[in-house]
C-alpha positions in Angstrom: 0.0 0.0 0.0 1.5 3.5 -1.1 -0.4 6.2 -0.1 0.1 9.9 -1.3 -0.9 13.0 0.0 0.2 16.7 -1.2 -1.8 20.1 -0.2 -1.1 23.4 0.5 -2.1 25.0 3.3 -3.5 28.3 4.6 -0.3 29.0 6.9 2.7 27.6 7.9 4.2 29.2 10.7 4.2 26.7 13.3 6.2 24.5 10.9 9.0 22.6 12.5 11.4 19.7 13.4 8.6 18.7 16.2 5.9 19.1 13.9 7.5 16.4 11.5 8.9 14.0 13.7 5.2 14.4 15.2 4.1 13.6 12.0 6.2 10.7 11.4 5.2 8.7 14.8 1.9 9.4 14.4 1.2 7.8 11.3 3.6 4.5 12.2 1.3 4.4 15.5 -2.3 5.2 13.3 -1.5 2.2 10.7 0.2 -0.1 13.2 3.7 -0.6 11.4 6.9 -1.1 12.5 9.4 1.5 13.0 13.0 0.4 13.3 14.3 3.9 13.1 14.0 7.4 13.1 12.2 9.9 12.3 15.5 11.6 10.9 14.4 15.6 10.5 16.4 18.0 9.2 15.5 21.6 8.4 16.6 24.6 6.5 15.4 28.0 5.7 12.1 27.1 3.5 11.6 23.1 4.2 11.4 20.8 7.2 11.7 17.2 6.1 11.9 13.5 7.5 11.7 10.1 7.5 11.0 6.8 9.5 12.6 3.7 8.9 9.8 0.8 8.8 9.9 -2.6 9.1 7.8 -2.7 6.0 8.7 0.2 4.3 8.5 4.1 5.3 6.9 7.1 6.1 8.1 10.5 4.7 7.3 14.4 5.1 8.4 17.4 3.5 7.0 20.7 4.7 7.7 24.0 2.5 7.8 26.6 4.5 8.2 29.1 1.8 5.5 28.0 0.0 3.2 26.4 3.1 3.0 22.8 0.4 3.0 19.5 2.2 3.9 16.2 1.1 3.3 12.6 2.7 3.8 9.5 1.5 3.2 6.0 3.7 4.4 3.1 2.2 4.2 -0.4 3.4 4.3 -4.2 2.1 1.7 -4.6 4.3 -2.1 -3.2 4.3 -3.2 -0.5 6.5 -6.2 1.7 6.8 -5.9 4.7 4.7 -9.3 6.5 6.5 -6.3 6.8 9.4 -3.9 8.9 7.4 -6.4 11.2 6.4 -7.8 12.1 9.3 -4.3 12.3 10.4 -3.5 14.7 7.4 -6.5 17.0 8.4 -6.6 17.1 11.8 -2.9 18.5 11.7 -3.3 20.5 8.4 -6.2 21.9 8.1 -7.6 24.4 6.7 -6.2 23.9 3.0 -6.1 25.6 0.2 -5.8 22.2 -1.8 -4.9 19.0 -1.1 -5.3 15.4 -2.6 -5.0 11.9 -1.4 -3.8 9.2 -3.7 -2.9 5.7 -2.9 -2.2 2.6 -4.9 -2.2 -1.3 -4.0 1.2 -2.1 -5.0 1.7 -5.5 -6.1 -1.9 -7.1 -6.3 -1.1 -7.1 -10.1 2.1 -8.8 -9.8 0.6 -12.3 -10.5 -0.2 -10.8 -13.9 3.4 -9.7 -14.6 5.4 -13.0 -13.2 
């Protein structure tokens, strides 16, 4: 399961290394995965990013601070409940400007292919 999520929001001030490894533990705890590291932030003057290490995959965020665009992607060899990630997305986001959610089944086609 890959799951996608950009937006943009209407401000971005409170944007920050806490915000994202925030972020990062709340979605490995909301879709039950593994971490086995992390999150690793790092920040500069217009983006905050990180990551977490899964045991099935990852979770990433970039914030643009300059911009106030967010993107996060959770992606796992293992099935989880999307409906968690967005409310996760919202309830930390919110209000937008735009945003999207996108998510794709990887590998139930792979039957097909081998």
């Amino acid at each position: 399961m890959h799951v996608m999520v950009d937006g943009e929001t209407e401000t971005c001030r409170n944007w920050n290394v806490p915000l994202v490894e925030n972020i990062c533990k709340q979605a490995v705890e909301l879709t039950g995965l593994s971490l086995i590291q992390g999150p690793f932030v790092c920040e500069n003057y217009h983006m905050v990013c990180g990551i977490a290490l899964l045991a099935e995959s990852h979770v990433s965020v970039h914030l643009m601070k300059d911009t106030c665009r967010f993107h996060l992607d959770v992606f796992s060899c293992r099935p989880f409940d999307v409906e968690q990630i967005r409310a996760l997305v919202i309830r930390i986001f919110g209000p937008f400007k735009q945003w999207g959610i996108h998510y794709n089944d990887r590998g139930d086609d792979l039957a097909e292919v081998w």
